[in-house]
N, C-alpha and C positions, 0 to 999 in steps of 0.2 A: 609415302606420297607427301605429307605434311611434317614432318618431322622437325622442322627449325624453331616453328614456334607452340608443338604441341607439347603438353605435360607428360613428363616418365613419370611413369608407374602410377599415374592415374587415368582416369578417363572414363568413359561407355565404354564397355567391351563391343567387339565388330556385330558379335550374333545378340546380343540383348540390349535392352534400354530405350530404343525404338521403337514404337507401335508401326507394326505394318500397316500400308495402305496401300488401300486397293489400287492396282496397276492403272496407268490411265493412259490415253491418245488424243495429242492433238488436246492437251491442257485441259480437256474434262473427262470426269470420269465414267467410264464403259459402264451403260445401262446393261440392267438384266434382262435375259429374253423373255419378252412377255407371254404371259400361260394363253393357252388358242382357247379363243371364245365360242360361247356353245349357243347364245343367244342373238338371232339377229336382226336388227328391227331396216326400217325403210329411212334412208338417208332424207335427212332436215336440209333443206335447200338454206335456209335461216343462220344456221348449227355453223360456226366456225370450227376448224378443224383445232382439238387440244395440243395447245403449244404452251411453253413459260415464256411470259412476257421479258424483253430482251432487260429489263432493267431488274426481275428477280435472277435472270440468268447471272448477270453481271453481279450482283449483291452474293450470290452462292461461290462464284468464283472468286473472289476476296476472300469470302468466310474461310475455303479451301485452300486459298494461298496465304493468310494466317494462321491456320492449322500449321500448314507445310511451317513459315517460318518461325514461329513457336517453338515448335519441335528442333528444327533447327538453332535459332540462337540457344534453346538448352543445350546441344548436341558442343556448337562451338564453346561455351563459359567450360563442359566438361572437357572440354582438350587443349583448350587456347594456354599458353602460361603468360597470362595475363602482362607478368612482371616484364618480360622479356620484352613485350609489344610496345612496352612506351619509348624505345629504342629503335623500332625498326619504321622503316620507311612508308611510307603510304602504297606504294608499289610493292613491296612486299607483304603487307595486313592484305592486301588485295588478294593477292595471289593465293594466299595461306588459305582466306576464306572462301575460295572460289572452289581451292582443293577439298578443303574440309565440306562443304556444302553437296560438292559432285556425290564424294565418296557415299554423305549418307544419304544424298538421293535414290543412288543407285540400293544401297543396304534397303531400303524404304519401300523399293522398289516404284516410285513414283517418276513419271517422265511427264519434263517440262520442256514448251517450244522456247525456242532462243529469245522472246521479248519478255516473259516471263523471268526465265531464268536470271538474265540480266536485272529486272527489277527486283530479284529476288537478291542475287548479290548485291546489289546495292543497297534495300533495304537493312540485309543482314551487317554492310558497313556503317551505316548511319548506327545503329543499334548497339555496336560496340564500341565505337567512338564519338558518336554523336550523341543527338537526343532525338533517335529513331523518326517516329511519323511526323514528328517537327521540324526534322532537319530542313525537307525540301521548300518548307515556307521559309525558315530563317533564311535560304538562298536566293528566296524570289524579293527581288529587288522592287518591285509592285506592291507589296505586303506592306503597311506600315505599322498593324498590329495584330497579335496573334489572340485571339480568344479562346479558352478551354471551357467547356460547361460539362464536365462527365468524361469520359471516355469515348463514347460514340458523337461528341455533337463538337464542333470545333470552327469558329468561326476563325474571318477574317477581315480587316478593314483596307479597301483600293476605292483610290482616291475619295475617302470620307466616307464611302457608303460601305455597311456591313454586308459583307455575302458567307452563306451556307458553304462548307466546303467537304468532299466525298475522304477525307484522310479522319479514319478513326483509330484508337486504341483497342487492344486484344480485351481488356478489360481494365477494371479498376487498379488491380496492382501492378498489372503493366506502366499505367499513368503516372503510380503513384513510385516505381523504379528509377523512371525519367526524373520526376522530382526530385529525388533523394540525390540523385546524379550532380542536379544543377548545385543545391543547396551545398552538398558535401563538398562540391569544389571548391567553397568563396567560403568555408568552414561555420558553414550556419544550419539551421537545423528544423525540421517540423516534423511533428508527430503530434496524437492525441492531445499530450500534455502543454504544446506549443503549437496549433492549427495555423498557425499564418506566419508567412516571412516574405520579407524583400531580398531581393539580390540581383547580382548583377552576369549576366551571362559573358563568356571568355571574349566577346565581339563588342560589349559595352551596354547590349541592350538591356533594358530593366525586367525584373522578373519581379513577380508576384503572384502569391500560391496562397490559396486556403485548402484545408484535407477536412475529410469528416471528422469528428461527428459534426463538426460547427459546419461543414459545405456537405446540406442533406440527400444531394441528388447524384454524386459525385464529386471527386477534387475539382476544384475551380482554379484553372491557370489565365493572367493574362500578361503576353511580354509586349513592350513597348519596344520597335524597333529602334536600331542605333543606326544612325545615318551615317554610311560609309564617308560619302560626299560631302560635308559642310556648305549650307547654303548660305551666300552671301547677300550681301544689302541687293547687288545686282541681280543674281538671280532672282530675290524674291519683287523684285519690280516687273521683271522680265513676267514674273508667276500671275501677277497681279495682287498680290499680297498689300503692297502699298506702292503711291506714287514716287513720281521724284521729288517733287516738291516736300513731302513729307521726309524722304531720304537727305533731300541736302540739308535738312533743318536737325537732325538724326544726329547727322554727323557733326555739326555744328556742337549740337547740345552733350557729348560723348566728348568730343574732342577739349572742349571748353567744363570740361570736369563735372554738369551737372549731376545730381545726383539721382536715379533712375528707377524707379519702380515698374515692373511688365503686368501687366494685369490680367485676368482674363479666364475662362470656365476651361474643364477640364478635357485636354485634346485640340485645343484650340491655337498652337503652337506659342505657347508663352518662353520653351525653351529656345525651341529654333530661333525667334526675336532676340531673346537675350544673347542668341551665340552670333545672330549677325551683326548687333550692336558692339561686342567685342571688339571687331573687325575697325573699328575707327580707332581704337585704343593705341598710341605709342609702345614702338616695341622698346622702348629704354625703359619704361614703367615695371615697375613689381608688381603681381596682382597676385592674392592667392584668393580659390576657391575654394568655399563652403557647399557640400553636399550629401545628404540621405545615399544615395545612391548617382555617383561621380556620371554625369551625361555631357557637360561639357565642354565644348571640344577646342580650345581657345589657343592660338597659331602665334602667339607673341613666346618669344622668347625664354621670359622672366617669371613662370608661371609655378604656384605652387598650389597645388592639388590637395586637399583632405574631404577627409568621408567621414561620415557619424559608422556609429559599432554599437548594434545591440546586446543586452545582457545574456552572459553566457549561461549554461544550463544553471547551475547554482545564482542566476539573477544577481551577478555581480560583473565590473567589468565594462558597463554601457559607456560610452562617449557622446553624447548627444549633440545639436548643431550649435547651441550653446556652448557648450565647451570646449568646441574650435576655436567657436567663435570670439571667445575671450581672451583666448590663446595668440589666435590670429592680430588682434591687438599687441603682441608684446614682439609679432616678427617683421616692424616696420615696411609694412602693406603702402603701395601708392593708393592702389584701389581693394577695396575686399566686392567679392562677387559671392552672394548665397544662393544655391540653386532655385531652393522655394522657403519665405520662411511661411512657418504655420504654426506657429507657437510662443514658447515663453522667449525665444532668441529675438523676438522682434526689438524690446527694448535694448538689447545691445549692439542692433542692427542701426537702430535710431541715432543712438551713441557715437556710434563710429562716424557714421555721416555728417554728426556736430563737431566731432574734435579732431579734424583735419584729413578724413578720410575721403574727399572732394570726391567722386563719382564712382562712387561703388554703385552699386545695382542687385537687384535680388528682383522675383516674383511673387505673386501672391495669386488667390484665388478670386478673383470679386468680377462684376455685372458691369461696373463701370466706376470712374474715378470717384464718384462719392461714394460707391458704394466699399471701394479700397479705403477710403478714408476709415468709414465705421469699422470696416475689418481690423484695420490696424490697431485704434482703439478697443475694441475688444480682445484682441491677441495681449494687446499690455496688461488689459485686465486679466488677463488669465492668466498672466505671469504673476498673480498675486502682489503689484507693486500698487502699493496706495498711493494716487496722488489725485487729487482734483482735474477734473473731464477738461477743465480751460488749460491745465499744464500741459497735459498729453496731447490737447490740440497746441498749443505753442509748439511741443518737441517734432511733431511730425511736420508741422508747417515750418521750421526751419529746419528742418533735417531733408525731408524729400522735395524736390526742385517739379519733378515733371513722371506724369502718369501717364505712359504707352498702353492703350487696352487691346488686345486682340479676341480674337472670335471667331466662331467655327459656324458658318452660317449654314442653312437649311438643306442647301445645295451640295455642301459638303465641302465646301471652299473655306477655307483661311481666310482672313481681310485683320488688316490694322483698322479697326472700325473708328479710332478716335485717338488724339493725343492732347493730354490738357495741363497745362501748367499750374501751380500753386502760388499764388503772390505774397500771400500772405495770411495773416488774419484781421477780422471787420471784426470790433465787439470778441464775441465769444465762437464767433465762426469762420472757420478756414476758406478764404475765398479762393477761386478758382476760375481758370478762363481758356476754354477748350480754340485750338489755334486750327485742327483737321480735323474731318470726318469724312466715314462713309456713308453716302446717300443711296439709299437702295428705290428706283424707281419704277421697277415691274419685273414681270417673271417672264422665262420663254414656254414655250409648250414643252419642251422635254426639262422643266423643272430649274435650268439655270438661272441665277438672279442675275439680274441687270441694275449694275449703281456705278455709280461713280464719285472718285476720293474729290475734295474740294475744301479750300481754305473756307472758316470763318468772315476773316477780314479783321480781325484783331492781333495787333502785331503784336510779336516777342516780349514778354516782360523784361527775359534778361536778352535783348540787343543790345546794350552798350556793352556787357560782358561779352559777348560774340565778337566786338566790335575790339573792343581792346584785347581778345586771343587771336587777332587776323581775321575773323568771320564775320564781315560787312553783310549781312543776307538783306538782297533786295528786299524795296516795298513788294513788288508784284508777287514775290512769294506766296504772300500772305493775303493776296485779293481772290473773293471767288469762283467759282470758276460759274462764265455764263451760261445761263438757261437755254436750253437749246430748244 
């Protein structure tokens, strides 16, 4: 019945390997007749009649149709010829496994109704090519992040709030299968010896795993989805993310080469900012990117792409974003873009941006633009470079032009909360002078915030720069918006 893509001369023989189970109708299974009572008292008018509550019915019927497919995906790894399968068509893996599933239903002797059985083949799809009870969130386009805490517990984030979700794992080493799956494809690796990895899944999104002993309750997975879509400056106006006023100044400050730091905690969409920012960029520019794990997604032409490489099993072999990054210097870049720096790469990020590398852009993680400041300064430090706290503020106040901060506010909404510029330095202190913000002015009953974006009233430090790239940005830009 199966024969095209099953293994000779190996397998489960037809009569062993199976555990029989008990025959069933109608997707649950046949109770036994209950022994006749000899005892009889006077009916409780009180007394509900004994049932199982419809939600342990449901929890039993899982357990059983994880049994059932358990047994099953064993049944297929023993006949499937794995090798053959990376050849054949999705229409035919289909088919193979709907045969191979029938056959040992029936050996099994187990009968399932037709919505079952469907979910069952299809589960048993996702399992051999996919990554099982993951798959169907990775599909749902609502998902924007996947949470694993264990086997049984598995969150997920729509639209910023985290929700409970009924998709669990058979067990630990079922979870910890899927794992190995991810990591083994992008040639990376975790186990006892190495608890935690990064990686990127075949769709782009970000992965990250810790296993026991160091994740004590369970493996702890969490993937960052990879947005099919690219949101643009427009859409995210559209979203409410930020105004327009803020956007033609955006585009102004991008196009006019400033140099750009995203700011902002984590979740808060620092990358999506940086990829709509892109979107001003000429496509005659060379731009290469610096990234841990390559997120994004940038639609010019001229683009070159690097990833950092962690140390192989023998801890030799690392690439760090450093040593792109240095790299990246010697492949005449118009612009260098680092996904996030977070480390000893900042001072060559600094670098770049002093000697002619006019509007590159990278993120970082900070509260708000002073508080990017002190970040940077401490990252320098921890590159172990000595210099005096007054040099390092000279290098970053002529190196970084303008501080974009985003934020993930209470409600679970995105907002460009602020955008501040650098002038210069006063004395021993980098001054600064914020041109947007968002004003948050009260909450609704079902928890939404209510604010609105609104200029300072302090115009552009660099306008005449504007002004000499073709970018006249009115006064009214920059006045604020009336009190209502």
């Amino acid at each position: 019945m199966f024969s095209r893509y099953k293994k000779t001369g190996g397998g489960t023989s037809a009569q062993g390997g199976a555990p029989k189970l008990q025959a069933v109708e109608g997707g649950k299974p046949a109770a036994p007749a209950p022994a006749p009572k000899t005892v009889t008292r006077k009916p409780d008018p009180h007394a509900t009649a004994a049932r199982v509550a419809p939600a342990d019915k449901e929890r039993k019927r899982k357990e059983r149709l994880g049994e059932i497919k358990l047994e099953l995906h064993k049944e297929l790894l023993d006949n499937l010829n794995l090798g053959a399968l990376e050849t054949a068509t999705e229409k035919d893996l289909r088919a193979e496994i709907t045969a191979i599933a029938s056959e040992t239903l029936e050996r099994m002797g187990v009968i399932l109704n037709r919505e079952e059985r469907t979910t069952l083949n299809q589960e048993l799809f996702d399992e051999v090519t996919g990554l099982g009870p993951l798959e169907p969130l990775l599909k749902d386009e609502t998902v924007n992040d996947i949470l694993v805490n264990g086997p049984q517990q598995i969150f997920v984030e729509r639209n910023g709030k985290l929700q409970l979700t009924d998709i669990t794992f058979k067990d630990e080493r079922h979870l910890l299968r899927i794992i190995d799956k991810i990591v083994s494809a992008v040639g990376r690796r975790v186990d006892e010896s190495n608890p935690h990895v990064d990686a990127r899944l075949a769709d782009g999104s970000r992965f990250n795993a810790m296993v026991p002993p160091i994740a004590v309750d369970g493996s702890l997975v969490s993937i960052r989805k990879f947005k099919k879509d690219k949101l643009g400056i427009d859409e995210l106006v559209n979203f409410g993310a930020f105004s327009e006023e803020m956007a033609a100044y955006l585009q102004a400050a991008v196009a006019c080469r400033l140099n750009i730091i995203v700011s902002g905690g984590t979740g808060s969409g620092k990358t999506t900012t940086l990829n709509a920012l892109s979107g001003f960029i000429d496509d005659d520019e060379r731009i290469l990117t610096i990234e841990d794990t390559a997120e994004l997604q940038l639609q010019q032409t001229h683009v070159g792409r690097m990833e950092s490489r962690p140390a192989n099993v023998e801890g030799k072999g690392a690439v760090s974003q450093r040593d792109c990054l240095k790299n990246a210097l010697r492949m005449r870049p118009d612009r260098i873009i680092v996904g996030e720096t977070r480390g000893e790469e900042v001072i060559d990020m600094l670098q770049a941006m002093n000697t002619g590398h006019d509007g590159s852009m990278t993120t970082i993680h900070a509260n708000s633009a002073r508080d990017a400041v002190s970040r940077l300064e401490n990252m320098v430090a921890m590159a172990g470079i000595e210099m005096p706290l007054k040099a390092v503020r000279n290098q970053i106040a002529s190196a970084v032009n303008l501080f974009v901060q985003a934020s993930r506010l209470q409600d679970g909404s995105r907002r460009m909360v602020s955008i501040t510029e650098i002038t210069g330095m006063e004395g021993e202190v980098i001054s600064m002078q914020e041109l947007f913000r968002y004003e948050r002015l009260g909450l609704q009953p079902d928890g939404k915030i209510i604010g609105r974006f609104t200029a300072t009233g302090v115009r552009s430090h660099y306008s005449d720069r504007f002004r000499q790239w073709g970018y006249d940005l009115p006064q009214s830009l920059f006045e604020p918006v009336a009190a209502e």
